[in-house]
Residue, then its C-alpha position, 0 to 999 in steps of 0.5 A: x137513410x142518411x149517408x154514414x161518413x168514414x171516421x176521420x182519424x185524429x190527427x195525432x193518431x200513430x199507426x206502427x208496427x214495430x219492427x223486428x229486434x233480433x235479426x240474425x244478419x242485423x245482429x252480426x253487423x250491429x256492433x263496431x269490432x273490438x280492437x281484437x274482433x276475436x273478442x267481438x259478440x257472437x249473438x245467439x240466434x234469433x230462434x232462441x231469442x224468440x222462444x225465451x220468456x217475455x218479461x211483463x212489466x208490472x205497474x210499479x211505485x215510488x220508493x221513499x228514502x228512509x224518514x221520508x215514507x208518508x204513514x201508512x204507505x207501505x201497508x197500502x202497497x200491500x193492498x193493492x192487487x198485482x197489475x200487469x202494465x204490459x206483456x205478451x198475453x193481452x196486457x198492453x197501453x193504448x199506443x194511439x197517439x204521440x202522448x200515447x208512446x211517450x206516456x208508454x216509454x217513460x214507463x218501460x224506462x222506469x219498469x225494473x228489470x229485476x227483483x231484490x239486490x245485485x248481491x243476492x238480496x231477497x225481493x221483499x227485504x226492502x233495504x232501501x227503508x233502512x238509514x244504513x242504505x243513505x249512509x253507507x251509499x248517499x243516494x241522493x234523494x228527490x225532492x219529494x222525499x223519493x229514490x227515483x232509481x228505484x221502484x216498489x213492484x206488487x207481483x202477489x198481494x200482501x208482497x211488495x218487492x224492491x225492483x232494480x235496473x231500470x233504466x231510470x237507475x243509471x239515466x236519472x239524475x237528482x239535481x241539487x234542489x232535489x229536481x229529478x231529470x229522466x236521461x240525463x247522465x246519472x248520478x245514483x252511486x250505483x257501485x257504493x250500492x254494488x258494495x252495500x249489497x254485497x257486504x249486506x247479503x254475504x253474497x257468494x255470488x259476488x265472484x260469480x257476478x264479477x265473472x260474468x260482467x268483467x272477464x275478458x279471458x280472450x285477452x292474455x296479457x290484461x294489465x287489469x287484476x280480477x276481482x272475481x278470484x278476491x274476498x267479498x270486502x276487497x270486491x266491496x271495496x274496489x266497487x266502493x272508490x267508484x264516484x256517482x256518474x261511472x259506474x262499472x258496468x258490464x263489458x267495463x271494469x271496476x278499475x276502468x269504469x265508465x262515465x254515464x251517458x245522458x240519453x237526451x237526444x238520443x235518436x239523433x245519434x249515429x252510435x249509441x254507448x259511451x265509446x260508439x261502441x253501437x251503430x244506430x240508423x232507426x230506432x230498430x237499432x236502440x230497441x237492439x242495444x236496449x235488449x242487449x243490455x237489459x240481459x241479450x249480451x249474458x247469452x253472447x259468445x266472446x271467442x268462446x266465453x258466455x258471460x251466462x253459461x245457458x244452453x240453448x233449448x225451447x224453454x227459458x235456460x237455467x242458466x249456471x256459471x261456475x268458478x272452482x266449486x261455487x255454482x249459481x244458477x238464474x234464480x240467485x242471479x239478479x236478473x231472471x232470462x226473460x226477454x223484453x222484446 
């Protein structure tokens, strides 16, 4: 018999194993304190963490800016089957090589976290195809005709869906001869949008979300007024002066928003967000911020204020904010309480 060699392993291969994301006495330390440490987070713990739905990403497509759609496009998006890129049931990239894991984060920076508008807009209203949306927003479009910040998802044949906050909406850039550059500091006008949807939908969540993203009631002499107490074309209209490149995201304010960081060199950072408001020794610490903020800080306890109003049970929480006699729950918030860990 001949002698059977062991097979040499590629020399690209990379064998890992994720580290743990939500460790409850890593969390506690992760964040520099507020001003007032009051109003620093107070995370939920990891045994929640663990037992909320993981989010699947979906394969998703390119958006075309109105005028700029190939024919027939949409119709064949129609046709394709749902197909489930990555999930916690089987559905996975092969993760063998470098090329393996970059070609795989590019596609979680681009899978969209939720679904139809930040206002209120249903999935399958697609918007974006409409000259108003490049009129009222100048969402700059890519060369290919594209709007990078967006993509089309398929979770049911027949269905196609506009999905929103990835983190390519915030961390891609158009540049001026229609280059698109993936984590560089953004330049979507993600507040004109804010506004476009809200006047679009007649959201009455507008206050709810204004609540939950800027409230900081742990501070009693706050100089900033409050948009969640005005009408919806006042709300639209505070989101509508903010210029591409800041945005008012949450934590922020619509009147002190912040300035877009680039992620180019990200790993070389010792403190992530546009103020260090993180600490980053490993790449565990960027999967935390990622969680964070693609839905952990909503859970988050700020010296008694929960940005999300959830209880803590062993299914996925319906979660539910009030302000006077108006209630929303999950299902009309834009984003649903599923984990992406």
């Amino acid at each position: 018999m001949g002698v059977v060699h062991p097979q040499t392993p590629s020399p690209n291969a990379i064998k890992s194993v994720p580290p743990k994301t939500w460790d409850d006495v890593e969390m506690t330390a992760l964040e520099i304190p507020l001003a007032n440490p009051i109003g620093s987070p107070k995370q939920v713990p990891a045994d929640y963490y663990y037992r909320v739905a993981v989010r699947p990403i979906y394969k998703s497509y390119p958006v075309y800016a109105a005028g700029h759609e190939p024919t027939g496009y949409l119709e064949s998006l129609k046709h394709k089957d749902p197909i489930i890129y990555w999930d916690d049931k089987g559905h996975a990239p092969t993760l063998e090589t470098e090329a393996d894991w970059i070609n795989a984060g590019e596609a979680v920076f681009d899978a969209p976290i939720g679904d139809g508008g930040i206002g209120g807009t249903e999935p399958t209203d697609l918007y974006v195809r409409d000259s108003k949306f490049l009129e009222m927003t100048g969402a700059p479009i890519a060369r290919d005709g594209t709007l990078p910040y967006f993509r089309y998802v398929v979770k049911k044949k027949g269905e196609v869906e506009i999905g929103v906050l990835a983190c390519g909406m915030c961390h891609t850039r158009v540049m001026p001869d229609g280059t698109v550059l993936k984590g560089a500091q953004g330049n979507f006008p993600f507040d004109r949008y804010f506004a476009f949807d809200y006047l679009r939908s007649g959201s009455k969540v507008a206050p709810l979300l204004e609540q939950s993203l800027y409230a900081t009631p742990w501070i009693t002499s706050d100089p900033l007024p409050s948009t969640s107490s005005m009408p919806l074309e006042q709300i639209a209209e505070v989101h509508r002066t903010i210029p591409p490149g800041v945005v008012a995201r949450n934590r922020t304010s619509p009147f002190a928003p912040a300035q877009v960081p680039d992620l180019i060199g990200v790993k070389d950072r010792k403190y992530l967000d546009r103020t260090g408001l993180q600490q980053q020794h490993s790449i565990v610490d960027l999967m935390r911020y990622a969680a964070l903020n693609q839905g952990g800080d909503d859970l988050a306890n700020f010296n008694g204020f929960v940005p999300v109003d959830s209880p803590i049970s062993s299914n996925c929480p319906r979660l539910k904010i009030s302000i006077g006699t108006v209630t929303a729950t999950s299902n009309s918030m834009p984003w649903p309480c599923i984990s992406t860990r």
